[in-house]
C-alpha positions as CSV (number, residue, x, y, z in Angstrom):
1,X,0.0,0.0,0.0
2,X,1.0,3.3,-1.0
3,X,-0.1,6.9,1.0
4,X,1.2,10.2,-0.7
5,X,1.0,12.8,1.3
6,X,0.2,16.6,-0.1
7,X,-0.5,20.0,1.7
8,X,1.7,19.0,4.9
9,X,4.9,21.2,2.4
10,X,7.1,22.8,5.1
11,X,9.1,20.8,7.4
12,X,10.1,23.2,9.1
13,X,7.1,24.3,10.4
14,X,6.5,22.0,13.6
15,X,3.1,22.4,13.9
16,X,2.7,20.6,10.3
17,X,5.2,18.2,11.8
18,X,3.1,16.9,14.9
19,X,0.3,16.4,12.3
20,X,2.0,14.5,9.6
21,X,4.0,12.0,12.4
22,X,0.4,11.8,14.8
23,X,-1.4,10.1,11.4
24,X,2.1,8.4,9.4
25,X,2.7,7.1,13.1
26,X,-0.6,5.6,13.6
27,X,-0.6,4.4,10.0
28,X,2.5,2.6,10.4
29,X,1.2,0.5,13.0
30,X,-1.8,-0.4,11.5
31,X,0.2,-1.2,8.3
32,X,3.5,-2.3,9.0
33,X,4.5,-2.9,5.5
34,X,2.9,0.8,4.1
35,X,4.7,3.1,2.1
36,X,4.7,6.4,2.6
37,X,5.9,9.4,0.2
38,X,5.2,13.5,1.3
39,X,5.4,16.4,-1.4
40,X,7.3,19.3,0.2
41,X,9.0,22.3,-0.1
42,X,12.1,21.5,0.8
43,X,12.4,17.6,0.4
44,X,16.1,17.6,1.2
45,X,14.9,18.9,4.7
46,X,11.9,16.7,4.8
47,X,13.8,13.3,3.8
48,X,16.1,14.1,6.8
49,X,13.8,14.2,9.5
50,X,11.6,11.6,8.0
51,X,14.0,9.4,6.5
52,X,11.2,6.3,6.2
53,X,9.3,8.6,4.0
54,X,10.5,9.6,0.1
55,X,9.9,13.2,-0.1
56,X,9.6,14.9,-3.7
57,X,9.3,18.5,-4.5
58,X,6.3,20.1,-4.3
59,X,3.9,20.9,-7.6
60,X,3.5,24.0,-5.6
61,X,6.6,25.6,-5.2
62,X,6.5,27.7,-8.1
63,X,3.2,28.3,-10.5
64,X,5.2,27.0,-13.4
65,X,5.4,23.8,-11.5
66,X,1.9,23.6,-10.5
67,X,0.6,24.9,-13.8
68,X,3.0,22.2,-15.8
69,X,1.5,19.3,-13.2
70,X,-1.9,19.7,-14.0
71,X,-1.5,20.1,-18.0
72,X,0.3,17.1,-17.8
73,X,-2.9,15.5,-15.6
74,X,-5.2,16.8,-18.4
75,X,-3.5,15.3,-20.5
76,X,-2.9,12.2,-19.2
77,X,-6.8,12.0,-18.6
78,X,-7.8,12.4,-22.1
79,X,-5.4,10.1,-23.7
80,X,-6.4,7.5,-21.1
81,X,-9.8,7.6,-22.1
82,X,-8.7,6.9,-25.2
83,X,-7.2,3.9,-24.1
84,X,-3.7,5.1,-24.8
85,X,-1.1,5.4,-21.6
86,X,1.0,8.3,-21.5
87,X,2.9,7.9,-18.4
88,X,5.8,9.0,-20.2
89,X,4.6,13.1,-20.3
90,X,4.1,12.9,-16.2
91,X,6.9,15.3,-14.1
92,X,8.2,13.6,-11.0
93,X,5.1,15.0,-8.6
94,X,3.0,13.7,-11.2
95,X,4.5,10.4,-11.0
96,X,4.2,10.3,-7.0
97,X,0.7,10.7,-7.2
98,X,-0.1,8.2,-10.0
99,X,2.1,5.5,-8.3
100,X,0.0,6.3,-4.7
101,X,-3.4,3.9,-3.8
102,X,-4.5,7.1,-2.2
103,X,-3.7,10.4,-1.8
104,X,-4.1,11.7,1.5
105,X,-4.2,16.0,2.4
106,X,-2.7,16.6,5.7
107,X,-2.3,20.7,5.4
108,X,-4.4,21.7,9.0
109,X,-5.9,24.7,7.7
110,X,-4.8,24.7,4.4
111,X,-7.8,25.3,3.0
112,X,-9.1,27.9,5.8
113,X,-6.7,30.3,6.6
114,X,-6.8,33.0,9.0
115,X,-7.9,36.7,8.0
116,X,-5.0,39.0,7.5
117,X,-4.9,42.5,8.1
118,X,-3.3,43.4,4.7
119,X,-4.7,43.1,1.1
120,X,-1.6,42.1,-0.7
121,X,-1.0,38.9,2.3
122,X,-4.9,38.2,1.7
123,X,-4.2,37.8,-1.7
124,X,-1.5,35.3,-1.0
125,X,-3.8,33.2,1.0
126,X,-6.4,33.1,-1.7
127,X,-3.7,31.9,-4.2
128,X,-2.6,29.0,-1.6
129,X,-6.2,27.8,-1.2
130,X,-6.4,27.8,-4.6
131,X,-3.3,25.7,-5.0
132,X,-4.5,23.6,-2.4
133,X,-7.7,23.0,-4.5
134,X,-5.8,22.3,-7.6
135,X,-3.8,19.8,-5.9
136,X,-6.5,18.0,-4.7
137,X,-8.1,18.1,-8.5
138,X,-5.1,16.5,-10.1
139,X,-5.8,13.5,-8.1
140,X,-8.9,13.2,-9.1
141,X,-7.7,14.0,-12.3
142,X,-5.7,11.0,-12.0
143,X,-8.5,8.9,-10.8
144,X,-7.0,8.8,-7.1
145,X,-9.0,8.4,-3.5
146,X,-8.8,11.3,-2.0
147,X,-8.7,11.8,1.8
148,X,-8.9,15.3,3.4
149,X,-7.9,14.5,7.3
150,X,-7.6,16.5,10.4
151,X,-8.2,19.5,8.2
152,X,-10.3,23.0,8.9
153,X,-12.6,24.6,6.2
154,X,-13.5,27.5,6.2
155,X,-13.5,31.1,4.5
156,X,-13.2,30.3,1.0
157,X,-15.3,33.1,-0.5
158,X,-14.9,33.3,-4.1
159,X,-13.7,29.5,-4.3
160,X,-16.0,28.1,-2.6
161,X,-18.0,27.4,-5.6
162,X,-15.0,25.4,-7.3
163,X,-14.5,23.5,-3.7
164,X,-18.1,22.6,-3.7
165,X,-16.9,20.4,-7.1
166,X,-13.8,19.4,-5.9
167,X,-14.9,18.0,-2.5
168,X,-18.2,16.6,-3.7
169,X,-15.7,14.3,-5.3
170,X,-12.8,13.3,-2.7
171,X,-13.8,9.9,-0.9
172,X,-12.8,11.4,3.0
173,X,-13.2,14.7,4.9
174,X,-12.4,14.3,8.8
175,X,-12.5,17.9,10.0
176,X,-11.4,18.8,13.8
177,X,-13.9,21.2,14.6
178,X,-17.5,21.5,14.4
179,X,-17.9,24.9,12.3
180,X,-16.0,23.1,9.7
181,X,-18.8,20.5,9.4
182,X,-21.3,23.6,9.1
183,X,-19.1,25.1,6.6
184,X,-19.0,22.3,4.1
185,X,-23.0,21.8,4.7
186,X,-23.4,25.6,4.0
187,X,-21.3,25.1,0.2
188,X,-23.2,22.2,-0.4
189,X,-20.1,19.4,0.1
190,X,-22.3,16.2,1.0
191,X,-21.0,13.2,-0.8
192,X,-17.9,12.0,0.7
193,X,-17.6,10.6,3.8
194,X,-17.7,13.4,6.1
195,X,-17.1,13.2,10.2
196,X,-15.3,15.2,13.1
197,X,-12.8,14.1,15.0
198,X,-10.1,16.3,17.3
199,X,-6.8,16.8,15.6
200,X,-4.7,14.3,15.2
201,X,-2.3,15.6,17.8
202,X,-4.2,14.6,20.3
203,X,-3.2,11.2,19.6
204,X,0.3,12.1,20.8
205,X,1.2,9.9,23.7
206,X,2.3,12.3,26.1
207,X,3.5,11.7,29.9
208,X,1.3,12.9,32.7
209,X,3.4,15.5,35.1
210,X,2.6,16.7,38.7
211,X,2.1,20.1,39.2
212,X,3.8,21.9,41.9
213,X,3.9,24.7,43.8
214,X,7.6,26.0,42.7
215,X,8.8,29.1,44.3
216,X,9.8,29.9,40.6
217,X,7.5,29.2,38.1
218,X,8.2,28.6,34.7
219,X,5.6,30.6,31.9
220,X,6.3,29.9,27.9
221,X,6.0,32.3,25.1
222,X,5.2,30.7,21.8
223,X,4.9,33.5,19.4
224,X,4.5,34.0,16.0
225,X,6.1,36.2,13.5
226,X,3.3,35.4,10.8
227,X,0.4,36.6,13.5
228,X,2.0,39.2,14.5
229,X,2.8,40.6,10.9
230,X,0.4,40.0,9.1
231,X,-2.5,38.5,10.9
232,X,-2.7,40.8,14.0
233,X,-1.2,43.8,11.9
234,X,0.8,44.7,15.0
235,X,4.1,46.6,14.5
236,X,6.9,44.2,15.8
237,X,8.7,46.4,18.0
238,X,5.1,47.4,19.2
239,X,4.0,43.9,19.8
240,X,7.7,43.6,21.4
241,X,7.1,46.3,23.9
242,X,3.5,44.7,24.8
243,X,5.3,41.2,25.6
244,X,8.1,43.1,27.3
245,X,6.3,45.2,29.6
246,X,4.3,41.5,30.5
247,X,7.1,39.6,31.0
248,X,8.9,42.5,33.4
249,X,6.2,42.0,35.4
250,X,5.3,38.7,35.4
251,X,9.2,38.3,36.7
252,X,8.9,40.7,39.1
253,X,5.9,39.9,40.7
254,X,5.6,36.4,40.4
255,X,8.9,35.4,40.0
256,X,9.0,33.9,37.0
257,X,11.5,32.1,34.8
258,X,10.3,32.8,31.2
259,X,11.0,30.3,27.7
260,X,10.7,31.8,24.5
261,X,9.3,28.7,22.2
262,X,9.5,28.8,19.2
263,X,7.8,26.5,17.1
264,X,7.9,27.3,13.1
265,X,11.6,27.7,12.5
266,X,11.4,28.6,8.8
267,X,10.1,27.7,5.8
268,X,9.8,30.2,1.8
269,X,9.2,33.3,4.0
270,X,11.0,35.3,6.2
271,X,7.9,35.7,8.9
272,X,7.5,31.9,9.0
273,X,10.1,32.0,11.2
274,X,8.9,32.4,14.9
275,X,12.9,33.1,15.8
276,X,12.7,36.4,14.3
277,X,9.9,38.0,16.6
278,X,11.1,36.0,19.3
279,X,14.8,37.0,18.6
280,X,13.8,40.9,18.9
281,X,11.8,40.3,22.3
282,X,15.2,38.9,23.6
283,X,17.0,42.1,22.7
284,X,14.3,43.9,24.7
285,X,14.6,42.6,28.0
286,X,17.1,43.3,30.6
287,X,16.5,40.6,32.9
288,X,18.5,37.4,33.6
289,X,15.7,34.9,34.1
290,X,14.7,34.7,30.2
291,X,15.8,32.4,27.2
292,X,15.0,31.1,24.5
293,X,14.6,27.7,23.7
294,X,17.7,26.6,21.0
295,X,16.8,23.0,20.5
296,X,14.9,22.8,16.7
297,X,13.9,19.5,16.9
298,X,10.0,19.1,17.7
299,X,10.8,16.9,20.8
300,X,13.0,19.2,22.3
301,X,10.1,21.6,21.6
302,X,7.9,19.7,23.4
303,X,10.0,19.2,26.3
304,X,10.0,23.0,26.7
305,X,6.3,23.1,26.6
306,X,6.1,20.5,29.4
307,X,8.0,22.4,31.4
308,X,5.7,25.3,31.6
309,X,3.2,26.3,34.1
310,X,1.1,28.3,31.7
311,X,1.8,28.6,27.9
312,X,1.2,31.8,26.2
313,X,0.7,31.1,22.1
314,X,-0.7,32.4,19.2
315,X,-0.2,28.7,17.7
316,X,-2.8,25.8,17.5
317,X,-0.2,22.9,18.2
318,X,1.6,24.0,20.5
319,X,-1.6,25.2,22.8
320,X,-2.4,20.9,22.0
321,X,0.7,19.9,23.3
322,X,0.0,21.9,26.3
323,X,-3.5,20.7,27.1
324,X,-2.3,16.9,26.7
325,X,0.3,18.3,30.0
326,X,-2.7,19.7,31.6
327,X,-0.8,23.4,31.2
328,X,-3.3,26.0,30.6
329,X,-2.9,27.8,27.7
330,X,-3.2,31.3,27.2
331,X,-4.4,31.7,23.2
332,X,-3.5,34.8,21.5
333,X,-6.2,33.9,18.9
334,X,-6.1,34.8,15.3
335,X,-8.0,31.9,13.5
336,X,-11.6,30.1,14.2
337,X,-9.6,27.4,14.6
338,X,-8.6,28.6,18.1
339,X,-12.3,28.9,19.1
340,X,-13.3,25.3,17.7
341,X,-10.5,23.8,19.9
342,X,-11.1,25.9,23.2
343,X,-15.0,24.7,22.3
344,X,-14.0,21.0,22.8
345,X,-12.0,21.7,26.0
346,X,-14.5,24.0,27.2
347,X,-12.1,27.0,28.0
348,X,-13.4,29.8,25.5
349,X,-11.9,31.8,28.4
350,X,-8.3,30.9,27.9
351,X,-8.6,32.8,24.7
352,X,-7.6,36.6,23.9
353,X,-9.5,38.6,21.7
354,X,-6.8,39.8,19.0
355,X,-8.3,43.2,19.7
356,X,-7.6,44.0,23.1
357,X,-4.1,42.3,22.9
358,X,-2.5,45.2,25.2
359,X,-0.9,45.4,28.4
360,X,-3.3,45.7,30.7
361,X,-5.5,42.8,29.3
362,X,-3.2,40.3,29.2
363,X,-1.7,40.8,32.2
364,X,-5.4,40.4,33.8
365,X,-6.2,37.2,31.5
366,X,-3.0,35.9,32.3
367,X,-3.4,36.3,36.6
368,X,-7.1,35.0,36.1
369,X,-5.7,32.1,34.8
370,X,-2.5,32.0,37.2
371,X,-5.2,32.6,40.3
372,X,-7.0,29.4,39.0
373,X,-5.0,27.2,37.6
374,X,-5.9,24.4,40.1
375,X,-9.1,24.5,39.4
376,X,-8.3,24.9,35.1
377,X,-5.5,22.0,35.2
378,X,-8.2,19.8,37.0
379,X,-10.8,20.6,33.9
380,X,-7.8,19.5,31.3
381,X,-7.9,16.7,32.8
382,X,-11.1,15.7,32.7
383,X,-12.1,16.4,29.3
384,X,-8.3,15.5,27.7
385,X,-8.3,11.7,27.6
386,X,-11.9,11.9,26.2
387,X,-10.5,13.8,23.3
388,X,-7.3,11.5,23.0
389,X,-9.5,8.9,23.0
390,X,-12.1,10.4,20.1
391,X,-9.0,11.5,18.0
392,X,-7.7,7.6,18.3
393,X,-11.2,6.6,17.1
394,X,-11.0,9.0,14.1
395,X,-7.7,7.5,13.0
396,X,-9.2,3.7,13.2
397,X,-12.3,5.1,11.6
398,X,-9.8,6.8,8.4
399,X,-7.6,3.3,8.7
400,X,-10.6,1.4,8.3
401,X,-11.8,3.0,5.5
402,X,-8.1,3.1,4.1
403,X,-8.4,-0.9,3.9
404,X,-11.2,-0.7,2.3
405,X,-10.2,1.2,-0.6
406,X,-6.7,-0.8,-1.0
407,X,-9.2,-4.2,-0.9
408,X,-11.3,-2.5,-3.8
């Protein structure tokens, strides 16, 4: 059995990480003798840190590329129903998704993206989704299965008449929040197989920890350059002065050691890289008791989150990884995404409102959660292994269905 794997493009962004190894993980197991192959960005990148996976370069990487890929898929289509093969026009994505038994979109919110504050980044988004939709038609092109896993949808505007066409064809959808079941209803996307399930990152097996009482806490700053940029529209140095004024008195007040996270550590554009932002709020602050975390891989990532009494991030993963310690989070929120997860745990609370994100209102979020963290921790807790427990389900519910298409 072959899986390719398309939308989950930049390595380096650990939050696409956590959900490509949660489902290849689980798959493995299932299927010990599967193969796996992963369209990316920067495959030379990819095949190191997932070395049992052949990576390939992604159709969208350039538009020449993407434009070339489906031509050739056209092409391909007509002359097949012909009855004339014409293998020998495909490029080598084109080849990794003929040779697949199904192709299988693991891009998170690929195909709902966050509202940006500029016109020219909006733009940019619109373009993605659109490659995102196109990639997904030259399967089908191809005559492929289809399925659309742990995804969000959502915000497609002017495309959503084309996705209504696309996606009435795939064979899966699992989304991980409820609005994106109301979404595809609302476009008219009924015929696949369609069900919720939490994100595949809540499979992650994580170790319980005990909470103490530590004369010197420990809070984490996961903050992102993209957010901040373009989805917040917030100066940096502006945003920098905000966090700054937080920490100073988070550390002298509480006495708190502070980590700087980051968690997307590069990728085609400067601001996916959550070092820069985090970088400049280093520079800023004058007191001893802050770093920044230097390990890149995602488990020494995760280690940093587990060491953290609260978690402050504008990320969806990370604020997972969190909840599966029991840490609250404190959600600097710039997507639905943020709400439909906070929904599930039922802490709407534990998010900010991108418009008041100022001094003063963090700082009293962030002591409201600090003041009752007890009594928070002990609701993670009982609402987290319910969710690990539904998003395990999903995963046999997409394996199942994954046999059954290989057996056809």
């Amino acid at each position: 059995m072959r899986v390719h794997i398309i939308g989950n493009i930049n390595p380096l962004n650990n939050g696409l990480m956590a959900l490509f190894l949660s489902v290849t993980r689980f798959l493995s197991n299932v299927f010990p003798s599967i193969e796996l192959t992963k369209e990316s960005l920067l495959p030379h990148v990819d095949g190191r840190l997932n070395p049992t996976c052949k990576c390939t370069k992604s159709m969208k990487s350039s538009i020449t590329l993407l434009c070339s890929t489906l031509i050739r898929a056209i092409l391909w289509r007509i002359f097949w129903e012909l009855g004339i093969n014409v293998t020998a026009i495909f490029n080598e994505p084109l080849k990794q998704y003929y040779e697949a038994d199904v192709i299988m979109d693991l891009s998170g919110d690929g195909l709902c993206p966050p509202q940006s504050k500029g016109y020219w980044y909006s733009l940019s988004k619109v373009l993605f989704k659109l490659a995102n939709l196109i990639s997904i038609a030259i399967a089908l092109i191809l005559k492929k299965k289809v399925f659309l896993y742990s995804i969000s949808v959502g915000n497609l505007s002017l495309l959503a008449p084309l996705a209504k066409v696309i996606l009435n064809n795939v064979t899966l959808i699992a989304v991980r929040d409820y609005a994106s079941l109301e979404y595809l209803r609302k476009i008219g996307v009924t015929k696949p197989v369609i069900y919720f399930v939490p994100d595949a990152a809540f499979s992650i097996k994580l170790p319980r920890k005990a909470f103490k009482n530590r004369d010197t806490p420990v809070f984490g700053f996961n903050l992102s350059t993209e957010a901040v940029q373009h989805l917040h529209g917030f100066k940096i140095q502006h945003f920098v002065r905000i966090m700054c004024s937080l920490i100073d008195y988070l550390s002298e007040n509480l006495g708190a050691k502070i980590l700087l996270i980051p968690f997307s550590l590069g990728g085609p554009f400067r601001h996916d890289d959550d070092r820069i932002l985090l970088g400049e709020l280093l520079k800023n602050i004058v007191r001893k008791n802050v770093s920044i975390v230097r390990g890149n891989s995602l488990s020494s990532i995760i280690d940093a989150i587990s060491e953290c009494d609260i978690l402050v991030t504008m990320r969806m993963h990370p604020a997972i990884i969190s909840l599966l310690y029991g840490t609250p989070p404190l959600i600097l929120s710039h997507s639905p995404k943020f709400h439909g997860l906070m929904e599930l745990i039922g802490l709407k609370d534990l998010l900010c409102d991108p418009t008041q994100i100022n001094h003063e209102s963090l700082k009293e979020k962030f002591l409201y959660i600090w003041e009752n963290r007890c009594e928070i921790r002990s609701h993670i807790e009982m609402k987290i292994d319910f969710l690990t427990s539904l998003s395990l389900k999903g995963l046999e519910r997409m394996a199942l269905m994954l046999r059954e298409v290989i057996k056809a």
